[in-house]
C-alpha positions in Angstrom: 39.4 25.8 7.3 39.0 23.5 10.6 35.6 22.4 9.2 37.3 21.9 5.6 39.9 19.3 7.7 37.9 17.6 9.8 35.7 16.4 6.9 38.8 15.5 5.3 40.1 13.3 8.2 37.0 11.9 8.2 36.8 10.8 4.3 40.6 9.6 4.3 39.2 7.5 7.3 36.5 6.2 5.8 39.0 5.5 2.7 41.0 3.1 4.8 38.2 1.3 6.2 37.3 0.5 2.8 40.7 -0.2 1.3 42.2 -2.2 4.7 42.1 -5.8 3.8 43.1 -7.4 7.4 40.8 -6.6 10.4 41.3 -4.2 12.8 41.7 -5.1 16.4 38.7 -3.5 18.4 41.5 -2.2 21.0 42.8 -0.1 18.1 41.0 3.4 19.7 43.7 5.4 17.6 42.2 4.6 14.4 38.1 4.1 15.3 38.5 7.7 17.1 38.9 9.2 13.7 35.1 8.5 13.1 33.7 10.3 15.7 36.6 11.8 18.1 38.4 13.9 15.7 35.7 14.9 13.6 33.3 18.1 13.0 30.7 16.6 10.7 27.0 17.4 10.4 24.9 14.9 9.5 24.5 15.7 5.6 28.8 15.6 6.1 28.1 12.1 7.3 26.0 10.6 4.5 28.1 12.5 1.4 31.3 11.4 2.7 30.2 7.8 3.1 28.6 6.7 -0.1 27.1 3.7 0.0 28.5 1.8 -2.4 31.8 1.3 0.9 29.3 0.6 2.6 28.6 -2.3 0.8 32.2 -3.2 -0.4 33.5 -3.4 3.3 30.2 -5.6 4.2 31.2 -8.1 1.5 34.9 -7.8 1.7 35.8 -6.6 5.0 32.6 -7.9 7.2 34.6 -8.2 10.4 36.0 -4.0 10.3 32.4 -2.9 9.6 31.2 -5.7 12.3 33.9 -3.9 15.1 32.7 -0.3 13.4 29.1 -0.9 15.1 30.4 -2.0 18.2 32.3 0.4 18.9 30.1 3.0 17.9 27.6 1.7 20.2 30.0 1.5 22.7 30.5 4.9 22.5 26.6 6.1 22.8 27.0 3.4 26.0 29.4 4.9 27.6 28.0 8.5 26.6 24.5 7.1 27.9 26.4 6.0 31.6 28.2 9.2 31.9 25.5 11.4 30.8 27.8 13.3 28.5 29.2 16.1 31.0 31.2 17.7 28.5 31.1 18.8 25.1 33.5 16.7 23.7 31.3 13.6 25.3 27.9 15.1 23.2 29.8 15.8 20.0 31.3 11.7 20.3 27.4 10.7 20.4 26.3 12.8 18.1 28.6 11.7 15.8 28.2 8.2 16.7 24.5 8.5 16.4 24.9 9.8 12.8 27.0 6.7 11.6 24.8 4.5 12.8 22.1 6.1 10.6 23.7 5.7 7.8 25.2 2.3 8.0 21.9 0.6 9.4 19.8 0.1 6.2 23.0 -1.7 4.7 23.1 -4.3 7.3 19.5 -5.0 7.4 19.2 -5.3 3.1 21.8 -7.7 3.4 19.8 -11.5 5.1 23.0 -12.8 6.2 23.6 -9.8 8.5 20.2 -9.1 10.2 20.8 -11.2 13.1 24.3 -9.3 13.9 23.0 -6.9 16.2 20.8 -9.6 18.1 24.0 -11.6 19.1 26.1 -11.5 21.9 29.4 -9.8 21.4 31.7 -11.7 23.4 33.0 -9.6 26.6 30.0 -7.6 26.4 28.6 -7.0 29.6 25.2 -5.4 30.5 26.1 -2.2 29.9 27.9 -2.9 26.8 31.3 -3.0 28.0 34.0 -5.3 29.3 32.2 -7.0 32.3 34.2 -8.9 34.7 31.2 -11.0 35.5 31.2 -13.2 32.5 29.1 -13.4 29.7 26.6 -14.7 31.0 25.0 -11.2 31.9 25.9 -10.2 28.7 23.2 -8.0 26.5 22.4 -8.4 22.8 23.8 -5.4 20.6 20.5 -4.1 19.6 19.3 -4.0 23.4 22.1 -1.9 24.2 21.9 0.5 21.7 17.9 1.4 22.0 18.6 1.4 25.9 21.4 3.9 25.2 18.9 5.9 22.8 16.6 6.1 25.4 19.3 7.1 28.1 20.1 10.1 26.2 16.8 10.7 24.9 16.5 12.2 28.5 20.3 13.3 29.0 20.8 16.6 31.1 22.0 19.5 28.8 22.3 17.5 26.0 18.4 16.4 25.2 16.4 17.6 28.4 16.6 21.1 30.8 18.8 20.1 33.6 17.4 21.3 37.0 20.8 21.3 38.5 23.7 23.9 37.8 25.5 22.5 34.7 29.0 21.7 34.2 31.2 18.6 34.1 31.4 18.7 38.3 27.7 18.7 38.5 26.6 16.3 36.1 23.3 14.3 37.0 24.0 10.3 37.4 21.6 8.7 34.7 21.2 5.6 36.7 19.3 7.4 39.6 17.5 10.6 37.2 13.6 10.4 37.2 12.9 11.0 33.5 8.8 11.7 34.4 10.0 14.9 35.7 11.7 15.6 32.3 8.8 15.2 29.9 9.6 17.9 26.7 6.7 19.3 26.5 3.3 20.2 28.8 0.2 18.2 28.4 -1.1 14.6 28.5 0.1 14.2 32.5 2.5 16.8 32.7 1.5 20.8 33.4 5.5 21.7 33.4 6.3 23.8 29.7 10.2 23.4 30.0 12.0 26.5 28.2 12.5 26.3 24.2 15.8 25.1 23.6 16.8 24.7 19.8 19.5 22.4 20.4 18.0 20.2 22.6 15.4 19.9 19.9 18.5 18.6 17.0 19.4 16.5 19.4 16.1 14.8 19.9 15.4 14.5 16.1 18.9 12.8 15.3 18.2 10.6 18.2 15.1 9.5 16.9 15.9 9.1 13.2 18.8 6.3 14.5 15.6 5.0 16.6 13.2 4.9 13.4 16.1 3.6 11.4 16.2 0.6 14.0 13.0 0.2 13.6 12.6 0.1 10.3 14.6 -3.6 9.9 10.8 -4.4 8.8 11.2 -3.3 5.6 13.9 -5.3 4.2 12.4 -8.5 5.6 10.5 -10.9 2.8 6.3 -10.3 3.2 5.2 -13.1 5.9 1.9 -14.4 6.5 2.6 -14.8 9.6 1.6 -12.6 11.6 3.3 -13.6 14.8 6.7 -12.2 13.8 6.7 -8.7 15.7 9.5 -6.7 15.1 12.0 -7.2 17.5 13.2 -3.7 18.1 9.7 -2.2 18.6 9.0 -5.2 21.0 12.0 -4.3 23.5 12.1 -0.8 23.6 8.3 -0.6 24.0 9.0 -3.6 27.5 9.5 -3.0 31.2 13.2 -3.1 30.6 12.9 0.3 28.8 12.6 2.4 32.1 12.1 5.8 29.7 8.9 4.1 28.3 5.9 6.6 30.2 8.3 9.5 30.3 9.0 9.1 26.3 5.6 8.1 25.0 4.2 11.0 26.7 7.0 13.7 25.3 6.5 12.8 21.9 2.6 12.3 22.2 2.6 16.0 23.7 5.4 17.8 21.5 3.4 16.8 18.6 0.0 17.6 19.9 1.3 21.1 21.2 3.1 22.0 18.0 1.5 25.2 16.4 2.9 26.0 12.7 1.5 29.5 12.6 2.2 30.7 16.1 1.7 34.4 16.2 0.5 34.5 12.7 3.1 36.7 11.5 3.4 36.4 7.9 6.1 35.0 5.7 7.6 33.8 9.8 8.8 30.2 8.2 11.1 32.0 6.0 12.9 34.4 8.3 13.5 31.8 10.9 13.8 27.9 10.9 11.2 25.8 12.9 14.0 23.1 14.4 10.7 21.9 16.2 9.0 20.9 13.3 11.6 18.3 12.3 11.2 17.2 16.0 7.7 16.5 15.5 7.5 14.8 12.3 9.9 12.2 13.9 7.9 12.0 17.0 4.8 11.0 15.5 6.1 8.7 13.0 8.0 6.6 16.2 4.1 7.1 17.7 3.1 5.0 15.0 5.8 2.9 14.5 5.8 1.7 18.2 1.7 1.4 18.8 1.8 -1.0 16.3 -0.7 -3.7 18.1 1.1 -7.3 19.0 -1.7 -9.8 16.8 0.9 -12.5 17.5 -0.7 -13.8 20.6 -4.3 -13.5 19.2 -3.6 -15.3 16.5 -2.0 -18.4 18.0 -4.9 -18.3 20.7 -6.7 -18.3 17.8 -5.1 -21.8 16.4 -4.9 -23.2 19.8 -8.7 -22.7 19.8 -8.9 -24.6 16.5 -6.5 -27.7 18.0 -7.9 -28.3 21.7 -6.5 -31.3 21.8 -2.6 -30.1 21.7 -2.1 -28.5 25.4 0.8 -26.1 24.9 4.0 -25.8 27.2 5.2 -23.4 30.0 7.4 -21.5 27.5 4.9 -22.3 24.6 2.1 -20.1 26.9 4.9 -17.3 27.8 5.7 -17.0 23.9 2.5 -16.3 23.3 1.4 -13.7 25.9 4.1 -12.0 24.2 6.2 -9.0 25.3 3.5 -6.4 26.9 3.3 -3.1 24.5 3.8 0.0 27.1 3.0 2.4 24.3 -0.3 0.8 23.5 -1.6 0.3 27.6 -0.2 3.6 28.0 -2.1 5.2 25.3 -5.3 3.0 26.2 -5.4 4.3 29.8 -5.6 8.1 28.9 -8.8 9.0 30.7 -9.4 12.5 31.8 -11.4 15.0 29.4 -8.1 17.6 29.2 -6.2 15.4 28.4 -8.4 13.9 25.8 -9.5 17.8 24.8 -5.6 18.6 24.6 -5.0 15.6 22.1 -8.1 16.8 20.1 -7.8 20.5 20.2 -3.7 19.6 19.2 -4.8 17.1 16.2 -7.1 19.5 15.0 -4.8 22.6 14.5 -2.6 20.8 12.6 -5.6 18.8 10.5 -6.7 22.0 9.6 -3.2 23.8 8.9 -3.3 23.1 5.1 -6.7 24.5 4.4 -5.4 27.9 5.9 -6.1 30.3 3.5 -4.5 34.2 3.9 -4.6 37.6 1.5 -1.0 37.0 1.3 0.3 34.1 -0.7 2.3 31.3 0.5 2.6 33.6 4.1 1.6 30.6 6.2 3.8 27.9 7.1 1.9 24.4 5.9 3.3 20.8 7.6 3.3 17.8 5.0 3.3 15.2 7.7 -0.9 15.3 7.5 -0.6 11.6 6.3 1.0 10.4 9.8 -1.3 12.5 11.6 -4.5 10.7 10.0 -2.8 6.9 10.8 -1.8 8.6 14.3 -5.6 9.9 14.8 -6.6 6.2 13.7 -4.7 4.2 16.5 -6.1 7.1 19.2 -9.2 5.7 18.3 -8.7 2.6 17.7 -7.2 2.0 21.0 -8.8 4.4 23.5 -12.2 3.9 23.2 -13.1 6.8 25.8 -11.0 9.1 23.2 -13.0 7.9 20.1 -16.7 8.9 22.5 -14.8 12.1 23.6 -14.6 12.8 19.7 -18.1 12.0 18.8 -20.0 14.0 21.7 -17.3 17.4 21.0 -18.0 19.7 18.4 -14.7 19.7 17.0 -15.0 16.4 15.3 -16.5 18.9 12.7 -13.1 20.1 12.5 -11.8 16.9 12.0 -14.1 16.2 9.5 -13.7 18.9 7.2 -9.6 18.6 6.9 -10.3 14.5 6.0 -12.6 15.7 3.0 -10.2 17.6 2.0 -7.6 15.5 1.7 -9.9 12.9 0.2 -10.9 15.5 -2.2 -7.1 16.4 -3.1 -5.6 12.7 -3.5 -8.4 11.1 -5.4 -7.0 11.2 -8.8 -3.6 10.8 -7.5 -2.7 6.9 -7.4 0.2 7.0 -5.5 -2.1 8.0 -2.6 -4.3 5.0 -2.4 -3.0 4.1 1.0 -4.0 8.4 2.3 -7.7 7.7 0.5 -8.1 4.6 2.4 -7.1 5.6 5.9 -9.3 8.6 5.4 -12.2 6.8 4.7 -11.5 4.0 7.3 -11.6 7.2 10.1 -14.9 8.3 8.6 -16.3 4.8 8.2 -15.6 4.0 12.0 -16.5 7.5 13.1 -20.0 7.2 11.1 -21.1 4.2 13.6 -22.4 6.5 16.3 -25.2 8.4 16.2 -23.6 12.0 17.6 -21.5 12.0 14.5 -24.3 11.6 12.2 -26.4 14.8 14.2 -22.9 16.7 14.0 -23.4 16.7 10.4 -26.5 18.7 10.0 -24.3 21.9 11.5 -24.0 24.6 8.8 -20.8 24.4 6.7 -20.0 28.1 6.4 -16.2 27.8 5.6 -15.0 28.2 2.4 -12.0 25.5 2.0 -10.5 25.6 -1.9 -11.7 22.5 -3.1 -13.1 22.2 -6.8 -16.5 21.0 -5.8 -20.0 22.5 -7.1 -21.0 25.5 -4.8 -23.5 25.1 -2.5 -25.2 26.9 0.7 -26.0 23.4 3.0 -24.7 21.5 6.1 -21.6 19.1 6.5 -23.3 16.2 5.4 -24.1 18.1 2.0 -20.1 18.4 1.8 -19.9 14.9 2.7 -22.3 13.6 -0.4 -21.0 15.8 -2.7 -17.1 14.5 -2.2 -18.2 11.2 -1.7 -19.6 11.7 -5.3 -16.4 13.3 -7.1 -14.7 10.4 -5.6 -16.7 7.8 -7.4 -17.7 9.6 -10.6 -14.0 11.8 -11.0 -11.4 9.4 -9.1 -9.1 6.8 -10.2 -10.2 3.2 -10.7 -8.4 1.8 -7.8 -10.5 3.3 -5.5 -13.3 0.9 -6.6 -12.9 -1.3 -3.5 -13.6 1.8 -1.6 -17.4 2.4 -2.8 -18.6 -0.2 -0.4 -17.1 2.0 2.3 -18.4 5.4 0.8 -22.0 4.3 0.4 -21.5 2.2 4.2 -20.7 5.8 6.0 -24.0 7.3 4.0 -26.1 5.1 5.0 -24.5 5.2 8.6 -25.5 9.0 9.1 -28.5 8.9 7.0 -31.2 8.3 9.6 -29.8 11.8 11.1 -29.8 13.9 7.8 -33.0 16.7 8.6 -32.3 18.7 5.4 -30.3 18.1 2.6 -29.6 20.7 -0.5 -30.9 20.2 -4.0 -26.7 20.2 -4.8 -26.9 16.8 -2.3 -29.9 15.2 -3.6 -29.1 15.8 -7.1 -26.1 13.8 -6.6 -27.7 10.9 -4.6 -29.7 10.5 -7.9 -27.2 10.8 -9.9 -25.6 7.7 -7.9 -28.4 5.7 -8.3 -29.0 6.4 -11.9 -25.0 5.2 -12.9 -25.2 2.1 -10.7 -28.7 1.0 -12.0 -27.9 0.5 -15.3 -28.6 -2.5 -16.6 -25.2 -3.1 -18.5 -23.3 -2.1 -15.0 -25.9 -4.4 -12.8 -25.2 -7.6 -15.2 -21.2 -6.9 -15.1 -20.2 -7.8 -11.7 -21.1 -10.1 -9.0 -21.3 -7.4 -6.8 -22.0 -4.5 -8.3 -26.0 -4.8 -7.2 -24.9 -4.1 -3.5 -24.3 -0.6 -4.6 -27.9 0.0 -5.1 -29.4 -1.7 -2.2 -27.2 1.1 0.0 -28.6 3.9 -2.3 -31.8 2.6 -2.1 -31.9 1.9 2.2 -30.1 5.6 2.1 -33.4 7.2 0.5 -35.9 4.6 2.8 -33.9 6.0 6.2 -34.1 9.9 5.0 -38.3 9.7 4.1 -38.9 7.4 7.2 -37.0 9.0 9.5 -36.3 12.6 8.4 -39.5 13.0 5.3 -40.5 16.5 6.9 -37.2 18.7 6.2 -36.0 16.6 2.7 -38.4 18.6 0.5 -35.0 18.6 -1.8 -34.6 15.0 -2.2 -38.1 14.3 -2.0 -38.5 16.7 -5.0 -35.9 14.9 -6.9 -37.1 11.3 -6.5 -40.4 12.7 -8.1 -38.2 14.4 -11.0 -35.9 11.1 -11.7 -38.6 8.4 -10.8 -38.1 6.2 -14.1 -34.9 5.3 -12.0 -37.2 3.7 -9.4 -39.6 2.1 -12.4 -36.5 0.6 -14.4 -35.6 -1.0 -10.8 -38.8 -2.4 -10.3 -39.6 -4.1 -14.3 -35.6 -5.4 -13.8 -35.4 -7.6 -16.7 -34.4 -11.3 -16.2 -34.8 -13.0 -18.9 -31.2 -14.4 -20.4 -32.0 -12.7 -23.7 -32.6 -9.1 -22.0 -29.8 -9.5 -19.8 -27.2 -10.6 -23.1 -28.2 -7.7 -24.6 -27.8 -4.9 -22.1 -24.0 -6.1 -21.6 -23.4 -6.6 -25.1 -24.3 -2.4 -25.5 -21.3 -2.0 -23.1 -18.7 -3.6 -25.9 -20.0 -1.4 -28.7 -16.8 1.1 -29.5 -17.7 4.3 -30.1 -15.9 7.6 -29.1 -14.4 8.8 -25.8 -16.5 11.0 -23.9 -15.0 14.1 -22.2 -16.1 15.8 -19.5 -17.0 19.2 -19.7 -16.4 22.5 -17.1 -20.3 22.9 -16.6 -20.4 22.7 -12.6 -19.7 26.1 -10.9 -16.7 24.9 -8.5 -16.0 27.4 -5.3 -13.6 30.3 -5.1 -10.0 29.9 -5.0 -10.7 26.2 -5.7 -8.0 24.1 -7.1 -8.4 20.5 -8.8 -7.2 17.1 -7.4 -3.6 16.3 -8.1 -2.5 14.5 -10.3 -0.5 11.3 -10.4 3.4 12.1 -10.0 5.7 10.6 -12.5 6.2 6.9 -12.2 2.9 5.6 -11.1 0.2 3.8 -12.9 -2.3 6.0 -15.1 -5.7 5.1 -14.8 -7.4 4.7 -18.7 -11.3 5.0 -19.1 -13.1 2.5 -21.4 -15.4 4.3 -23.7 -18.6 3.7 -22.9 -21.8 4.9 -25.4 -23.7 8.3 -24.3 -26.4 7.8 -21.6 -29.3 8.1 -24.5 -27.9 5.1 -25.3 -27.5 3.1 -22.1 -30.9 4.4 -20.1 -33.9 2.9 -21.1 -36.4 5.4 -22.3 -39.8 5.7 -21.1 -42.9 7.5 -19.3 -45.2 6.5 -16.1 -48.3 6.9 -16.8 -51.0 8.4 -14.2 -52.2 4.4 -13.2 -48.7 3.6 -12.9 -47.4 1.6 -16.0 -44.3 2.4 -18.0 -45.1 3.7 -21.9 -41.7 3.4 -23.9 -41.1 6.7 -25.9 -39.7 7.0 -29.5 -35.7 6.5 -29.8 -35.5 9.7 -31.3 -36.2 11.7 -28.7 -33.5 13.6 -26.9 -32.1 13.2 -23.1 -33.2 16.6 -22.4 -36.9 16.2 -23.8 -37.1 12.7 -21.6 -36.1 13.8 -18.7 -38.2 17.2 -19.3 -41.6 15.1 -19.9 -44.4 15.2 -17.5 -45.8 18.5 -15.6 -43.0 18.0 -12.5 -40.4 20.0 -15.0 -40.4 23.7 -13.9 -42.7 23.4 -11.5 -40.7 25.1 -8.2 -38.0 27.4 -7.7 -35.5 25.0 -7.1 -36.1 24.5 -10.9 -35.3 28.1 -12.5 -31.8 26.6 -13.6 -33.6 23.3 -15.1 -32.0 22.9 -18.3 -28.6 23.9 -16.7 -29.1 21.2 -14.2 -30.2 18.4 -16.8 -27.0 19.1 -18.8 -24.4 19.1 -15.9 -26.6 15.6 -14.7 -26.2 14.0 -17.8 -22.5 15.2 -18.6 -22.0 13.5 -14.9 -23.7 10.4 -15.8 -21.3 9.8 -19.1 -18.4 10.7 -16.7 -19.7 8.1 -13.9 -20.8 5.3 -16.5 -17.2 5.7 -18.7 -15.7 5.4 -15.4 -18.0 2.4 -14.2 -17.3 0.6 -17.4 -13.4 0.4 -17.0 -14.3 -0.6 -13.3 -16.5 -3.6 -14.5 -15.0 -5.0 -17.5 -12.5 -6.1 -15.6 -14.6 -9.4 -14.6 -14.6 -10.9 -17.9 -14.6 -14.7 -16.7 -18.2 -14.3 -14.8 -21.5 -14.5 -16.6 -24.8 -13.3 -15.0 -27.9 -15.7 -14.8 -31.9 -15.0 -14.7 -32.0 -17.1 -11.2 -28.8 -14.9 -10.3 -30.3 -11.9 -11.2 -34.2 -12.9 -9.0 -31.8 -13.4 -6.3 -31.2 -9.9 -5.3 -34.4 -8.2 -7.6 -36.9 -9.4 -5.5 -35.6 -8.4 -2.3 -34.8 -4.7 -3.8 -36.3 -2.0 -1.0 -38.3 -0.3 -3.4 -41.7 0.2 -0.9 -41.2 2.5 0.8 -40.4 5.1 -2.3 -43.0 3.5 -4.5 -46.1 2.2 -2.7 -46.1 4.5 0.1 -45.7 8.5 0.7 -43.7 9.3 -2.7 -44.2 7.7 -5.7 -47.9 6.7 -5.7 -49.1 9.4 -3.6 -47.2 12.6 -4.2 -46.6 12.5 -8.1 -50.3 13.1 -8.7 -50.6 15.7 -6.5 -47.5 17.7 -8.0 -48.7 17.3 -11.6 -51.9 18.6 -10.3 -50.6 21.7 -8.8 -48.0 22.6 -11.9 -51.6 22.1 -13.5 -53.2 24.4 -11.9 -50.7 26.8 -11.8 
């Protein structure tokens, strides 16, 4: 029943906030008590009992009671913050303090005429956000006491942090003089100490730091700038010198969320007998991690613009504004320099990478996090700004465990268009990963796990996981991920000079690549879409310069699909060739479908689909590929016969002595019919992609451009085409 009143007290509160017409003095402590003195409400109490349509009435009607209703709250976590809350009734008034704020701070920053409220000076405000007999001219903006407060109690004996001193209201620690580096939550990065597990120390932490992400997150409600020297103001100060909780707080939260194991002692179905209070802790932490190493480009780009302008000499102040406010979460972050530290971070990263692709005999027994999304943008700014961590990463082994988690995710969210912004930072951390040369030897470990992914099965290395995601993402994905091919075909080429043995499942695919983005209809529909090929192309000319001796698979199937290479090389460029091959791409004819004709692994599961609400992705239909590949034969001397119309896919790509002439071809026709069903898939896919530039028109002298400078040499004139072809028919031949 005492739980029943108090929420009761506090709605007929919030009633007369809302219905009180004349402001209410700030002296008036009898009625503002009733928020937070009076009250026994959890935070779900807090947001169902204060709807936010008052929220908005009192901000239009009665702007100066909701103005007082923020001071005085942060009053309250001030004087809390000084006093280090000794007694219970002190924690309970900030935690309930701490919960209004979260609520009513989105509904001051939607509104423009309010955003600058908590950056003005409340008059009689001193520095510590109270009455100051020194004036006002010490006096502190709003905002800056309230994320100082937040801070303070971030590392508040007995409420937040394990005191070391007996507790009690007689022997509370003074906050002014506590060392918070000797508080750090949890052991790791610069601190060996694991403090004892206290669950309510963890709630505290997390409702502390959802009031500091909802300060934070001001951003949002702000119009889209160009410029890009407004820095949020919140992240700027609390990440300053005047934050003296900086160190001690960006290396708690950097270490509770790289010491965070979901599983634990592996006891199954653990997540539903008890609740993990430290999970919540952690999702916050990373997301402030994030939020606050968000890098100042302010003062690079006005150094920039003063490069552009020598004559203008700036000011004093015009140089101090743009040095900028130093970032202590990025120099703190960049300086991280010992290997256990770094193998700590990694090991940590990993286990929770890896924590959805946990697979047990027991369904559903293993806890799974769903912040992996934060985790990838977290493992992004690691590298991005420590460039020790990111050669730490290369030269470990588990980067293959980094690696395998990424593809998975890839894998999952690729026909899911809601996760555009998940496919990109994924490929962003493989593109930048795939620049040095230990990543791309990493790859040719064995891949020996069996993740549930719906992905042809396959006995081969990472880099044949690699190709063969990289190719559902192209051929199977949503048409917004276009942009991304560039990037895809970058990181293959990136690893390719490394690649000593890739599987017939791999090579088949690379083919099938090249085979969708040389047609003529898809070369002749985009400005760009030649590029595509000239990666394929210096992919294969890396793998048979570099690596010809172990590639037997992909050697084997440039032999079997070398009209590809022919087509490339008699490119047509005359106006009246190129009018027709785009002109077969506007023929209607039928949809195509694709059909279940790849073996996908065990306990696989397909990609997601879009949730309800977000754009659907629709395929042009596109003719069948005997339709939109040219059909013809090479010859012994080298010259391209064209074959009868009426013969079938299966029978062209059959001809010649190469067909059934290894092992690797016992499951020939198979293989044809899954190649071909791909390449409608890819081209119907291609087509939607490329009829989208309807306004530009190909030209012969666009199209010698590019044809001439084709790498085609090395494949044709050197060790494969011309050389090993006769040899092969020769021996199915003799055979």
């Amino acid at each position: 029943m005492g739980n029943a009143d108090s929420k009761l007290h506090f709605r007929k509160a919030v009633i007369q906030l809302t219905t009180k017409t004349q402001p209410v003095e700030a002296t008036g402590d009898a009625f503002w008590d009733q928020f937070w003195a009076d009250t026994a409400t959890t935070v779900q109490d807090v947001f169902a009992l204060v709807p936010a349509a008052e929220i908005r009435a009192v901000r239009e009607e009665s702007p100066s009671n909701l103005a007082t209703l923020c001071y005085k709250a942060v009053e309250k976590l001030v004087q809390g913050a000084d006093s280090s809350c000794p007694s219970e009734k002190e924690r309970h008034i900030a935690l309930n303090c701490t919960r209004l704020l979260t609520r009513i701070l989105p509904y001051i920053f939607e509104d423009a005429d309010w955003r600058g409220f908590f950056w003005s000076t409340v008059p009689g405000a001193g520095r510590a956000g109270r009455l100051d007999e020194s004036g006002d001219d010490e006096a502190r903006p709003l905002a800056e006491s309230l994320l100082l407060a937040i801070a303070d109690l971030l590392f508040c004996p007995d409420f937040t942090i394990h005191s070391h001193h007996k507790s009690g209201p007689d022997s509370a620690e003074d906050m002014q003089y506590i060392d918070s580096c000797e508080y750090i939550w949890e052991a790791g990065v610069g601190f060996a100490q694991s403090p004892p597990l206290n669950y309510i120390h963890d709630l505290h932490r997390t409702e502390l730091l959802k009031l500091l992400l909802t300060c934070f997150s001001e951003a949002m409600y702000l119009p889209p700038s160009s410029d890009s020297k407004n820095l949020n103001p919140w992240v700027s100060f609390f990440c300053s010198t005047d934050n003296r909780h900086a160190l001690p707080l960006f290396t708690s939260l950097l270490n509770v969320v790289c010491a965070y194991d979901p599983v634990g002692y592996g006891i199954p179905y653990n997540h539903l007998l008890f609740s993990d209070y430290r999970e919540q802790l952690v999702e916050q932490a990373v997301q402030i991690l994030i939020v606050t190493l968000e890098h100042e480009a302010g003062s690079a780009a006005r150094a920039a613009l003063q490069a552009l302008e020598p004559s203008s000499s700036p000011s004093a102040a015009e140089v101090q504004e743009a040095a900028g406010p130093d970032n202590l979460f990025v120099n703190y972050l960049s300086r991280i320099h010992r290997e256990e530290d770094f193998g700590f971070i990694l090991k940590g990263l990993a286990r929770l990478f890896n924590n959805p692709l946990v697979q047990t005999y027991l369904p559903h027994s293993t806890k799974k996090i769903q912040f992996h999304q934060e985790l990838l943008i977290l493992f992004w700014k690691l590298c991005d700004f420590n460039k020790k961590f990111l050669f730490f990463v290369l030269k470990s082994s588990d980067v293959l465990d980094m690696l395998v988690p990424i593809l998975f995710y890839l894998n999952d969210a690729r026909a899911d268009q809601s996760r555009a912004g998940l496919m990109h930072i994924c490929v962003f951390i493989l593109l930048l990963l795939s620049g040095e040369r230990n990543f791309g030897v990493r790859l040719n470990k064995p891949y020996t796990l069996r993740v549930p992914m719906d992905i042809p099965v396959f006995t081969g290395t990472h880099a044949d996981l690699l190709i063969v995601i990289f190719h559902k993402i192209i051929t199977n994905g949503h048409q917004r991920l276009q942009p991304l091919f560039d990037c895809l075909l970058t990181i293959i080429v990136n690893v390719s000079p490394y690649l000593k043995s890739l599987s017939m499942v791999a090579a088949n695919k690379l083919l099938h690549l090249l085979e969708a983005f040389s047609g003529y209809w898809f070369l002749f529909s985009s400005s760009q879409n030649h590029h595509l090929v000239f990666f394929l192309l210096e992919v294969f000319n890396n793998i048979i310069q570099y690596q010809f001796d172990g590639n037997c698979n992909l050697v084997y199937a440039i032999i079997r699909k070398r009209n590809i290479f022919h087509q490339l090389a008699n490119l047509p460029t005359d106006t009246a060739s190129i009018q027709k091959a785009l002109q077969r791409k506007k023929k209607p004819t039928t949809s195509v479908s694709r059909a279940n004709s790849t073996e996908s692994m065990e306990c696989s599961r397909p990609a997601v689909p879009a949730e309800p609400g977000t754009l659907k992705a629709s395929l042009e239909a596109t003719p069948g590929i005997d339709k939109l590949t040219e059909k013809s034969q090479v010859t012994e001397d080298g010259t391209m016969v064209a074959l009868p119309h009426s013969r079938s896919p299966q029978t062209t790509a059959g001809s010649g002595a190469t067909a059934g002439a290894s092992d690797a071809e016992s499951n020939t026709e198979r293989d044809h019919e899954v190649f071909h069903t791909q390449s409608e898939a890819a081209r119907s896919r291609l087509s939607s992609v490329s009829s989208t530039a309807t306004t530009w028109s190909p030209t012969p002298d666009w199209v010698l451009s590019w044809n001439t400078k084709l790498p085609l040499q090395t494949i044709m004139r050197l060790r494969l085409l011309q050389v090993l072809v006769p040899q092969v028919e020769k021996i199915c031949i003799d055979k």
